[in-house]
ZAROVEX-667881 format. One line per field, with one value per residue: residue number from 1; residue in three letters; x, y, z of N, C-alpha, C in turn. Coordinates in pm, whole numbers, plus 50000, padded with zeros to 5 digits. Layout:
pos	NUM_...
code	ALA_...
n_x	X_...
n_y	Y_...
n_z	Z_...
ca_x	X_...
ca_y	Y_...
ca_z	Z_...
c_x	X_...
c_y	Y_...
c_z	Z_...
***
This chain:
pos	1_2_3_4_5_6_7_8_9_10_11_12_13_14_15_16_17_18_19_20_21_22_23_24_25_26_27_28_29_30_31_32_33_34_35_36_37_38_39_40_41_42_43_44_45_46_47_48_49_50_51_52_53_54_55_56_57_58_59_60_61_62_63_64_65_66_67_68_69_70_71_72_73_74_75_76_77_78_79_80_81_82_83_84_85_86_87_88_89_90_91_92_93_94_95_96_97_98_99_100_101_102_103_104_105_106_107_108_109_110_111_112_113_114_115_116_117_118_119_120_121_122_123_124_125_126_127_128_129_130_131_132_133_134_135_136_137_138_139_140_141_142_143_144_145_146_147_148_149_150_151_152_153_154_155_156_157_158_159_160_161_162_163_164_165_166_167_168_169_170_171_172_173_174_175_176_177_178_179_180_181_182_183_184_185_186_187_188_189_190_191_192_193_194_195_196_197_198_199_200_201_202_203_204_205_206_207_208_209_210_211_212_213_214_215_216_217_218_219_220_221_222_223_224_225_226_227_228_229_230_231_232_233_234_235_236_237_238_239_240_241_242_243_244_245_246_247_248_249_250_251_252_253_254_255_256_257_258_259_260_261_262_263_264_265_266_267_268_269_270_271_272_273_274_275_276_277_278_279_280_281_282_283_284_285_286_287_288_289_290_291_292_293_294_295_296_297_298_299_300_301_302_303_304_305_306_307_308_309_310_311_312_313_314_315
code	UNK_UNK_UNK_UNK_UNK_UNK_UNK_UNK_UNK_UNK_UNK_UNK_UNK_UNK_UNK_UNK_UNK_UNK_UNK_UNK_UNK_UNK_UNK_UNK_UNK_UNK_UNK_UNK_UNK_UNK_UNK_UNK_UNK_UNK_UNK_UNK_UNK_UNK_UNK_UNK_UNK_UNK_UNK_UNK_UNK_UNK_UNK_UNK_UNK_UNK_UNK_UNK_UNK_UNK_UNK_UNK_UNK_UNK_UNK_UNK_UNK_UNK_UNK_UNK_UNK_UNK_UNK_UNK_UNK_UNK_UNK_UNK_UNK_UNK_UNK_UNK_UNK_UNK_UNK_UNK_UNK_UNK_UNK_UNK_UNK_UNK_UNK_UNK_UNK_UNK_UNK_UNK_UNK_UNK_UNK_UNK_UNK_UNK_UNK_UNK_UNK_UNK_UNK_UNK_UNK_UNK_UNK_UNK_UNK_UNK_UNK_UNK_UNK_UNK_UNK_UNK_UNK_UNK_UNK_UNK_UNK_UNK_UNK_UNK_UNK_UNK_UNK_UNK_UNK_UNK_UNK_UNK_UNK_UNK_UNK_UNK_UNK_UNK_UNK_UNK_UNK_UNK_UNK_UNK_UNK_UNK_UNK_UNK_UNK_UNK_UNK_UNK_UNK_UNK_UNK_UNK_UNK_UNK_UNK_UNK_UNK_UNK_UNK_UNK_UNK_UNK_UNK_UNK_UNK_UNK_UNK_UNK_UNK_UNK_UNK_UNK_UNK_UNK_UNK_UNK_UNK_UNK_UNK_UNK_UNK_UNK_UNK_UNK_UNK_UNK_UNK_UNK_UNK_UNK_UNK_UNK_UNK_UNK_UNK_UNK_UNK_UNK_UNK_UNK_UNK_UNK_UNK_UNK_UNK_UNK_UNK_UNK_UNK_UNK_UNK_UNK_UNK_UNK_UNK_UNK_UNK_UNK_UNK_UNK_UNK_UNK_UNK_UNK_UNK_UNK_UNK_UNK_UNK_UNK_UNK_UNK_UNK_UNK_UNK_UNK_UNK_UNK_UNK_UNK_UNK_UNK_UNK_UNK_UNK_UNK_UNK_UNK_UNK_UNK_UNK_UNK_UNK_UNK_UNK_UNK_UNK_UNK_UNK_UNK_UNK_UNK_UNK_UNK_UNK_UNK_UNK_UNK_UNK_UNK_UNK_UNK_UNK_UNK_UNK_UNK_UNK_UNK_UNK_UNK_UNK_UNK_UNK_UNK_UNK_UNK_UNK_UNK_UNK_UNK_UNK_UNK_UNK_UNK_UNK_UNK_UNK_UNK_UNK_UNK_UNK_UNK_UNK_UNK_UNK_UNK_UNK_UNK_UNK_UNK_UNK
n_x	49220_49462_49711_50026_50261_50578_50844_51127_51402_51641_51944_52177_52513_52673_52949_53204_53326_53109_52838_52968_52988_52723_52526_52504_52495_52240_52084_51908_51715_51833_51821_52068_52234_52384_52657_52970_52911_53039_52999_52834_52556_52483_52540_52449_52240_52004_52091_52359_52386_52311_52480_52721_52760_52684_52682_52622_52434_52198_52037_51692_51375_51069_50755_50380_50283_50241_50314_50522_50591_50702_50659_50493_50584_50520_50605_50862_51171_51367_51631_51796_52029_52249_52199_51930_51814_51778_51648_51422_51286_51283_51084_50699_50543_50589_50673_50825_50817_50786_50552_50352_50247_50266_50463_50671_51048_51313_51600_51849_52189_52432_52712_52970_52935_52682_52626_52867_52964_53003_52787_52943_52960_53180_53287_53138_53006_53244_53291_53101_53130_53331_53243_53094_53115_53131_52998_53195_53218_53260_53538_53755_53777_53500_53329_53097_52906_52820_52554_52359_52085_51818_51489_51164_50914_50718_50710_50692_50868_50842_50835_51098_51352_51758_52074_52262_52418_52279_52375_52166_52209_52067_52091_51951_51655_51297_51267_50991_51027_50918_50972_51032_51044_51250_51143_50870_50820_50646_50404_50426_50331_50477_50685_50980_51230_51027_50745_50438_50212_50117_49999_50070_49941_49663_49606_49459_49216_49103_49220_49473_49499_49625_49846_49778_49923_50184_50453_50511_50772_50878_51033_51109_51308_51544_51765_52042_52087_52135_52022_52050_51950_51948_52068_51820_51643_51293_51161_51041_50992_50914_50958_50901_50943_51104_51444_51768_52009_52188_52289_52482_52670_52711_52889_52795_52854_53070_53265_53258_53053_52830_52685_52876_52799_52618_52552_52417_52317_52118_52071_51993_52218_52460_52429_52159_51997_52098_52000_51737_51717_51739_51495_51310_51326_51290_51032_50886_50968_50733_50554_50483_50329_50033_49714_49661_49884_50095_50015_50090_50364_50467_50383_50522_50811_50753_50777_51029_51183_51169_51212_51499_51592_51508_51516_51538_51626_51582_51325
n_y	44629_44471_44316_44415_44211_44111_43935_43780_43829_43610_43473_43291_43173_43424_43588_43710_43989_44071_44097_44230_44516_44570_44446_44430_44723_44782_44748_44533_44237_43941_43585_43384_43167_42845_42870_42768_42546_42381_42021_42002_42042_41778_41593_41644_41466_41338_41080_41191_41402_41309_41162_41281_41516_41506_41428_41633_41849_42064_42400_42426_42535_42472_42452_42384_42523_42616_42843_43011_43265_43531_43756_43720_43475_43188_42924_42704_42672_42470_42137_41929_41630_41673_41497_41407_41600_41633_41395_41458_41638_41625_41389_41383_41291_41234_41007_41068_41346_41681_41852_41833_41555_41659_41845_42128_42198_42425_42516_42780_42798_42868_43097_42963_43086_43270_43529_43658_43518_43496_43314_43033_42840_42715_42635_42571_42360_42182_41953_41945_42219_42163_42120_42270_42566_42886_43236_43405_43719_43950_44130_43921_44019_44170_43958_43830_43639_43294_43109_42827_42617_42454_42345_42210_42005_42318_42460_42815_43122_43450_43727_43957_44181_44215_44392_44362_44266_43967_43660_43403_43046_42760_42485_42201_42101_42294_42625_42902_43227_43543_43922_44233_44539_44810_45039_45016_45003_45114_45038_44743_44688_44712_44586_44682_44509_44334_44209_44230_44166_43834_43649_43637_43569_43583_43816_43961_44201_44398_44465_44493_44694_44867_44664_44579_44722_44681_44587_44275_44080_43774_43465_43131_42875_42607_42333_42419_42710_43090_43339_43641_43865_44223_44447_44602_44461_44348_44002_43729_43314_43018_42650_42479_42221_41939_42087_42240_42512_42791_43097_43361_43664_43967_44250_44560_44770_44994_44856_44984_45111_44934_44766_44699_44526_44307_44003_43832_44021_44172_44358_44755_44968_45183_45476_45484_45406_45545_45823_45738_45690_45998_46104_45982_46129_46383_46357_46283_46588_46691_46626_46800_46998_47132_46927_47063_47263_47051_46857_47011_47143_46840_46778_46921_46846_46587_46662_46783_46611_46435_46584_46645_46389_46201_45995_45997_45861_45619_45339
n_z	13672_13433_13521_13426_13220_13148_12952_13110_12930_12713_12655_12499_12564_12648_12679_12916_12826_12650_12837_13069_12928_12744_12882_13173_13229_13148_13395_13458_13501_13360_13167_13143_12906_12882_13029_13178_13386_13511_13686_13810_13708_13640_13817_14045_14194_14375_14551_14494_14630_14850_14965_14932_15066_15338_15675_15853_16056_15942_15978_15922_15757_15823_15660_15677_15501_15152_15032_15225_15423_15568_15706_15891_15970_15900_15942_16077_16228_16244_16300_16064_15974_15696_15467_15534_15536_15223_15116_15238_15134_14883_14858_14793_15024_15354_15541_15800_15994_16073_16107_15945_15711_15440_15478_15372_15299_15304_15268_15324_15342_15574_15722_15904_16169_16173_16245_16237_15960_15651_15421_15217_14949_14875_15113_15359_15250_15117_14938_14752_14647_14477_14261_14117_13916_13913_13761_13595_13597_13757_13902_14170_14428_14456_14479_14734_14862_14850_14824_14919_14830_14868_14809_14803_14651_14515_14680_14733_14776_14954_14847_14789_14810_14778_14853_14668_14342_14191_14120_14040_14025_13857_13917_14020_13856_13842_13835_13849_13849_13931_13893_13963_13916_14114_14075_14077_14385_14529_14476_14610_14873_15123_15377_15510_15385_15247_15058_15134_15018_14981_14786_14491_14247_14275_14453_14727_14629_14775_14970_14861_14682_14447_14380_14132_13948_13954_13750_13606_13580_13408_13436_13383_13520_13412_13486_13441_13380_13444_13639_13644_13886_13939_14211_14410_14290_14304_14421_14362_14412_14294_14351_14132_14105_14283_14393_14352_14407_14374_14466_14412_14509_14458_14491_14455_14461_14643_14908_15150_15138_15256_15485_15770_15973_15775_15709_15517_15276_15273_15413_15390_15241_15380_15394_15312_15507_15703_15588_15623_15889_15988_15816_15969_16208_16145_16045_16329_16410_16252_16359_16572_16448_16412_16202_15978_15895_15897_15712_15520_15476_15470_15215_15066_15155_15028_14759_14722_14751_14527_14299_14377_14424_14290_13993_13631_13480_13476_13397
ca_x	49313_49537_49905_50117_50379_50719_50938_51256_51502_51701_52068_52270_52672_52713_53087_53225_53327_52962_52784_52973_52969_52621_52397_52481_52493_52085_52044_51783_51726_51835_51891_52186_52201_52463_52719_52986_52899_53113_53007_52698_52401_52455_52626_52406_52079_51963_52150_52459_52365_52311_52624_52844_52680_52732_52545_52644_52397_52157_51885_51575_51238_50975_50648_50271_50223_50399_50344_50657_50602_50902_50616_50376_50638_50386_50745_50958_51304_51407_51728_51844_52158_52233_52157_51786_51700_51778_51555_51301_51321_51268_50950_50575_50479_50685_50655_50887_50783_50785_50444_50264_50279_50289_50510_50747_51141_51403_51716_51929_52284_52497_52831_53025_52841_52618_52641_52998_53001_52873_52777_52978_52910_53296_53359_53033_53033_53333_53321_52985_53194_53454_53169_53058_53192_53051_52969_53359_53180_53335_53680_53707_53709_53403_53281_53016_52866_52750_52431_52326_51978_51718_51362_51084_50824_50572_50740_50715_50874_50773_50876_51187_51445_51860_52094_52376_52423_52297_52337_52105_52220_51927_52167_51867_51483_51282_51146_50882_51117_50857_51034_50931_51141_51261_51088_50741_50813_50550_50308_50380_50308_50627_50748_51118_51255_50907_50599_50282_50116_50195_49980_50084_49892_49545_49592_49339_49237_49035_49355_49605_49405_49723_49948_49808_49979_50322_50486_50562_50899_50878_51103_51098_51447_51559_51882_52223_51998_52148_51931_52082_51895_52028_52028_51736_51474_51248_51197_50917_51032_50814_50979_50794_50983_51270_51552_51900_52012_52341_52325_52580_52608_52873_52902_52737_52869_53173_53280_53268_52860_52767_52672_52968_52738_52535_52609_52330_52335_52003_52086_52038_52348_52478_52383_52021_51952_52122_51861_51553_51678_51711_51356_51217_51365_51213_50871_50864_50909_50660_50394_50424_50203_49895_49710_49694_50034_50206_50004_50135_50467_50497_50387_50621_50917_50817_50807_51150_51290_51120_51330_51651_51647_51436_51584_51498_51730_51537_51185
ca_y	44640_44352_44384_44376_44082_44105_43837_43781_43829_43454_43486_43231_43166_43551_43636_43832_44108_44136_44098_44405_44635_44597_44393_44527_44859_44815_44751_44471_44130_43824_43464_43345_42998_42765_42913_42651_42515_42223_41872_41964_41992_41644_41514_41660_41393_41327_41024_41224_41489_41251_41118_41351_41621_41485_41407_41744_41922_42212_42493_42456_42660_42390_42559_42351_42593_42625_43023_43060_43449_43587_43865_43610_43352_43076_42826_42713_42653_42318_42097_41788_41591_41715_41398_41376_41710_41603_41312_41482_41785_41543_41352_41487_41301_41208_40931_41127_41486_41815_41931_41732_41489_41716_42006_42167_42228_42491_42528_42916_42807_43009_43102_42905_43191_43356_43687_43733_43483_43484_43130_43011_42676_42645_42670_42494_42221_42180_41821_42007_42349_42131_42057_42420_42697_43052_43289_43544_43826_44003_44120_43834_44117_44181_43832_43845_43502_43188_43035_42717_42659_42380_42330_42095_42103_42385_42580_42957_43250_43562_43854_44090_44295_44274_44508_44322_44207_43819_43559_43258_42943_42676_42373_42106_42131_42396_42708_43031_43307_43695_44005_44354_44674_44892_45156_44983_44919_45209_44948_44614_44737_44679_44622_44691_44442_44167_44274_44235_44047_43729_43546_43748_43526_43597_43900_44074_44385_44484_44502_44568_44727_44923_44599_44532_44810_44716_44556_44152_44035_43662_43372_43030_42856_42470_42312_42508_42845_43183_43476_43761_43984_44359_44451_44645_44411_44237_43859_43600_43193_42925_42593_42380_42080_41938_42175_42287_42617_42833_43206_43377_43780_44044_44366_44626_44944_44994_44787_45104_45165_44852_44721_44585_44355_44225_43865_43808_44066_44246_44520_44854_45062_45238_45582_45475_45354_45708_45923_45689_45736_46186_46125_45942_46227_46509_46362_46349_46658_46762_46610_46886_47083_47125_46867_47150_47277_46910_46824_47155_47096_46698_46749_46997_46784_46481_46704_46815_46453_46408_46640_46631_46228_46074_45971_46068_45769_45466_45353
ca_z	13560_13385_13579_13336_13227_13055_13005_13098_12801_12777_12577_12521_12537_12658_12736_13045_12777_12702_12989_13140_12857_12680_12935_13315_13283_13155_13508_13425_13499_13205_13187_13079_12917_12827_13120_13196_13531_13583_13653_13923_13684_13582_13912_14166_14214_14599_14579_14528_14717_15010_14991_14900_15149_15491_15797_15947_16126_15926_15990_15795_15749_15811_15679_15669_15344_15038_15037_15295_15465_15658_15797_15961_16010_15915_15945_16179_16254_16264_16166_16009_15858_15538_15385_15586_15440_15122_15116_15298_15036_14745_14884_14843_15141_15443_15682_15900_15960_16218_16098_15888_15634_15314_15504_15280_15342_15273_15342_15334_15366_15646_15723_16023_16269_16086_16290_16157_15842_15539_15305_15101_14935_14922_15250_15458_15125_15004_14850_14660_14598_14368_14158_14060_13859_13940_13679_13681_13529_13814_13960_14295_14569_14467_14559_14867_14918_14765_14926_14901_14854_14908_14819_14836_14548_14559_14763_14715_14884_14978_14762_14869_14767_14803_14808_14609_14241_14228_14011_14062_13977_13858_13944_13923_13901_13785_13919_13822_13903_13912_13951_13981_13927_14221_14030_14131_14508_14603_14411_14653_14980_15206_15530_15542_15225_15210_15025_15250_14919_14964_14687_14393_14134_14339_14516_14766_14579_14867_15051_14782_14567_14375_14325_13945_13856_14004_13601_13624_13493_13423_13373_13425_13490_13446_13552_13426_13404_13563_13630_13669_13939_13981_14365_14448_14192_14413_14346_14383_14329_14309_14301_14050_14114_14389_14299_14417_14336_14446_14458_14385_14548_14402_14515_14309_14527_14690_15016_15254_15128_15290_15636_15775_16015_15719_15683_15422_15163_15258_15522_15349_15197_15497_15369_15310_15656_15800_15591_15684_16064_15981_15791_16091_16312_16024_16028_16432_16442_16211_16423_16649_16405_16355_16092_15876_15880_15908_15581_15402_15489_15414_15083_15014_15188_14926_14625_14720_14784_14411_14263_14438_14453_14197_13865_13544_13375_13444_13387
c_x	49402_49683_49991_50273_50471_50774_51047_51353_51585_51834_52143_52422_52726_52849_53086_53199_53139_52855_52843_52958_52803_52492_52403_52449_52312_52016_51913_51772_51738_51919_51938_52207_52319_52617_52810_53023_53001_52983_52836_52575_52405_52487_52491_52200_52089_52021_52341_52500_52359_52419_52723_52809_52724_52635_52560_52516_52317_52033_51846_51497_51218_50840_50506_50294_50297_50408_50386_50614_50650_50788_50557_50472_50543_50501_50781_51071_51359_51560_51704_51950_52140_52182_51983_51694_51712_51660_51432_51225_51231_51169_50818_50525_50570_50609_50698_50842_50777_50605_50310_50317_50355_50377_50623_50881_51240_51495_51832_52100_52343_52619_52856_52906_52812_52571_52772_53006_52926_52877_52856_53019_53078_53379_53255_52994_53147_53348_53207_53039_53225_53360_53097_53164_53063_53102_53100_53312_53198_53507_53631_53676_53577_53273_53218_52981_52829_52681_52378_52206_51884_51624_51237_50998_50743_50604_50739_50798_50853_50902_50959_51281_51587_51898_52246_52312_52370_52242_52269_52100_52137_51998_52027_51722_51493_51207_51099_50986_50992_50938_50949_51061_51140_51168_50891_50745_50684_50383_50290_50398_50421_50643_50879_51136_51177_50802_50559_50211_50181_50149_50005_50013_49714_49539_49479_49376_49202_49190_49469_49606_49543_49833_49896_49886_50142_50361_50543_50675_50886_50973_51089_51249_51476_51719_51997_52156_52076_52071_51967_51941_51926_52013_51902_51610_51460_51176_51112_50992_50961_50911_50908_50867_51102_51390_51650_51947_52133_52299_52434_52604_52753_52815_52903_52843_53031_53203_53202_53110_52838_52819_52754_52922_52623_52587_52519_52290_52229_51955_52064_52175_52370_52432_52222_51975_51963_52031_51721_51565_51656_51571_51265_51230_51217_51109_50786_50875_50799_50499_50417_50348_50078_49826_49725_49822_50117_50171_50084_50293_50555_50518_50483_50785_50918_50839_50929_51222_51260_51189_51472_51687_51613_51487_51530_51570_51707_51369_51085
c_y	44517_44363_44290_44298_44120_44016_43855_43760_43717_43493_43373_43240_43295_43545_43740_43981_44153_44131_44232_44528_44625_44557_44467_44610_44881_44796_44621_44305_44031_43674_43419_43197_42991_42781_42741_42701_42454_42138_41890_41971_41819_41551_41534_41611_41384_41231_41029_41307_41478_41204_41201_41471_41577_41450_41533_41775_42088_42261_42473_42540_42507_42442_42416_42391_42595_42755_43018_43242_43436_43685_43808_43541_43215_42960_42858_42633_42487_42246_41962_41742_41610_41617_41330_41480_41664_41518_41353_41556_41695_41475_41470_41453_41229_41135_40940_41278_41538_41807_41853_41654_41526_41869_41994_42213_42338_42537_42679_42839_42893_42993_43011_42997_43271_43492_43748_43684_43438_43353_43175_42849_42613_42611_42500_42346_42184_42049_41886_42103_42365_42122_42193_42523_42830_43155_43391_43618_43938_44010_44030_43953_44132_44090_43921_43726_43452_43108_42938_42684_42496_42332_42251_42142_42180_42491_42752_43057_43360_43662_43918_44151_44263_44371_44466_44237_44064_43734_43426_43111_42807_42551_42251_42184_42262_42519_42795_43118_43484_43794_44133_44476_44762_44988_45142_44985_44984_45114_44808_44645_44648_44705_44541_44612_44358_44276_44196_44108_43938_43626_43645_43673_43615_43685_43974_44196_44447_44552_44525_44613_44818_44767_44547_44615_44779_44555_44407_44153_43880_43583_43250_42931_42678_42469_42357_42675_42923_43281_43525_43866_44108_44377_44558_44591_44279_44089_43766_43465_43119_42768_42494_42245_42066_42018_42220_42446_42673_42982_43286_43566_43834_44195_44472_44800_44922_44959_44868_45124_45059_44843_44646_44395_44289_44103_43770_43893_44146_44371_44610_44886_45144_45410_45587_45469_45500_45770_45868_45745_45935_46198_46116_46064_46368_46507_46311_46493_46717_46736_46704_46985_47036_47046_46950_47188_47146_46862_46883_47093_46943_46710_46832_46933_46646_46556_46758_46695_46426_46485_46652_46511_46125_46099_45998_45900_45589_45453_45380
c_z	13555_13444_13415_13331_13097_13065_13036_12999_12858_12640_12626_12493_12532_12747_12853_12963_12748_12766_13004_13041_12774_12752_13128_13289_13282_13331_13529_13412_13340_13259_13094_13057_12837_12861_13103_13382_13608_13589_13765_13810_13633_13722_14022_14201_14362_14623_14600_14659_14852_15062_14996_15058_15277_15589_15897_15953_16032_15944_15887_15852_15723_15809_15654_15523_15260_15021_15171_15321_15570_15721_15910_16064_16028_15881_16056_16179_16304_16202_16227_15956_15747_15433_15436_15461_15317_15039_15157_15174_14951_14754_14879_14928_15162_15534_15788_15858_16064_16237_16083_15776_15468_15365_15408_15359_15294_15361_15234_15381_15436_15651_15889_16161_16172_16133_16270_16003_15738_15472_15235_15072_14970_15045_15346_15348_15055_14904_14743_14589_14495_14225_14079_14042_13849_13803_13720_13595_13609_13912_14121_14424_14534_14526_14697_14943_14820_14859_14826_14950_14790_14863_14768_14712_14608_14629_14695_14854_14897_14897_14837_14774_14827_14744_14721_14508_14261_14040_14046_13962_13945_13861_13895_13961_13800_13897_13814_13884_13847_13941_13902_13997_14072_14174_14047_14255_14569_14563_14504_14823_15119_15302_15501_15371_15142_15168_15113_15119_14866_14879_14567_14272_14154_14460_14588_14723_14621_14927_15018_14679_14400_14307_14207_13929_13865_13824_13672_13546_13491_13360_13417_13399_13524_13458_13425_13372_13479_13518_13695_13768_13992_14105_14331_14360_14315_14338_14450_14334_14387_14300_14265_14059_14259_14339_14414_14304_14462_14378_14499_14401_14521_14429_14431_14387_14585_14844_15102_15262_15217_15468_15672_15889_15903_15651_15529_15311_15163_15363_15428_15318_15358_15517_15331_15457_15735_15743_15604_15818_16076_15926_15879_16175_16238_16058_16208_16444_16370_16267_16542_16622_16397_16266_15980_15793_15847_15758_15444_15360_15449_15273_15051_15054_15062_14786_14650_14696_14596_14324_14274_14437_14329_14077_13743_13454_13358_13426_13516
***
């Protein structure tokens, strides 16, 4: 079967007032054009970027491939001065290299310690910071992080899921941006927040024989571009050219729901995580029956969860 493609709805010169009253509440990804940024989509080339940036010290993902998977780990961990990666980033072949000649780079921005602190460009960039204006389509507590983001052409990354509002900033370059409704996830076969199908153009159907069916969302985003992604829509990006990009994470729930050690925005809700660990408990014990009995019983535990949990109010 044909998986089906939607685009991404593109609006320009949309106000805070509507943004929150006519376009959030749909719950549904859109890119927003003609935002004022400030001075970085025009300011921020590799020659600024090298300069202005620093020779500090950062973690990359150094992968051989340009399909990047977080399950495999077909990358590795490497750093460079901010003004190496830069240069490195921006070449298709390197006369300096980890891997090989044509390896690909990305760089995740972190907080000071990234087991207590979260990115934020203004903080770990600040001569870069001055140069961007973030989308205030929310009250500031709500603020989470702003990550500062990297990548070499070609690069792809592997499909996931947060659990916080994000706005993605297309600073320069272009990317392929896929998304996929929470309301498909039973469609891209998942471990924890990463689909398992990591070529999503050319999918094994032996082995993932259900993901046509899971609905494409498509957009394609060039420099002063934001795309809005709701937390729980999972998200494919390709970058089709050298590109810099700043995401931008706002708190969709209320402080208290969230993981207070999640430094990156993709821990579970804190009340999700507690009924996976009582489900896990549930469905030990139900292997002390019989196959018979344990079958009976399951199905009758998801058609309850299907009623009592599942929504009626989205697609």
């Amino acid at each position: 079967m044909a998986q089906q493609r939607l685009p991404v709805p593109r609006l320009p010169g949309v106000s805070r007032e509507q943004f929150l009253e006519h376009l959030y509440p749909q719950r549904k990804p859109l890119v927003l054009e003609g935002l004022d940024l400030g001075p970085c989509t025009s300011k921020w080339t590799v020659d600024y970027l090298s300069q202005v940036g620093g020779v500090e010290e950062v973690r990359i993902h150094v992968s051989a491939a340009a399909q990047m998977d977080f399950l495999s780990k077909n990358f590795v961990y490497r750093t460079l001065p901010f003004n190496k990666l830069v240069q490195r980033a921006a070449e298709e072949k390197h006369k300096e290299f980890f891997i090989s000649e044509d390896e690909k780079y990305y760089l995740r921005s972190l907080g000071e310690d990234p087991r207590k602190d979260v990115a934020d460009i203004r903080h770990q960039f600040p001569s870069l910071g001055e140069d961007i204006k973030f989308p205030i389509f929310f009250e500031e507590e709500r603020f989470f992080s702003s990550v500062f983001r990297i990548s070499s052409p070609g690069l792809q990354l592997w499909t996931h899921y947060d659990v916080m509002d994000n706005f993605l900033i297309q600073v320069t370059g272009k990317k392929r941006v896929t998304l996929f409704s929470p309301r498909d996830a039973h469609y891209l076969y998942l471990s924890g927040s990463k689909s398992e199908v990591l070529n999503i153009d050319s999918p094994d159907l032996d082995k993932y024989p259900l993901f046509p069916k899971a609905r494409r969302y498509e957009c394609s985003l060039e420099a002063g571009d934001v795309l809005f992604i709701p937390a729980l829509w999972f998200h494919n990006v390709i970058s089709e050219e050298f590109g810099v990009g700043v995401n931008v994470f706002w708190k969709h729930l209320p402080s208290e729901c969230y993981d207070k050690t999640d430094t990156y925005g993709n821990k579970d809700p804190v009340a999700a995580s507690r009924a996976v660990q009582i489900l896990d408990r549930a469905l030990k014990t139900l292997a002390e029956l019989p196959e018979e009995y344990r079958d009976f019983y399951a199905r009758q535990m998801v058609l309850r969860i299907q009623d009592k949990a599942y929504s009626k109010n989205f697609e």
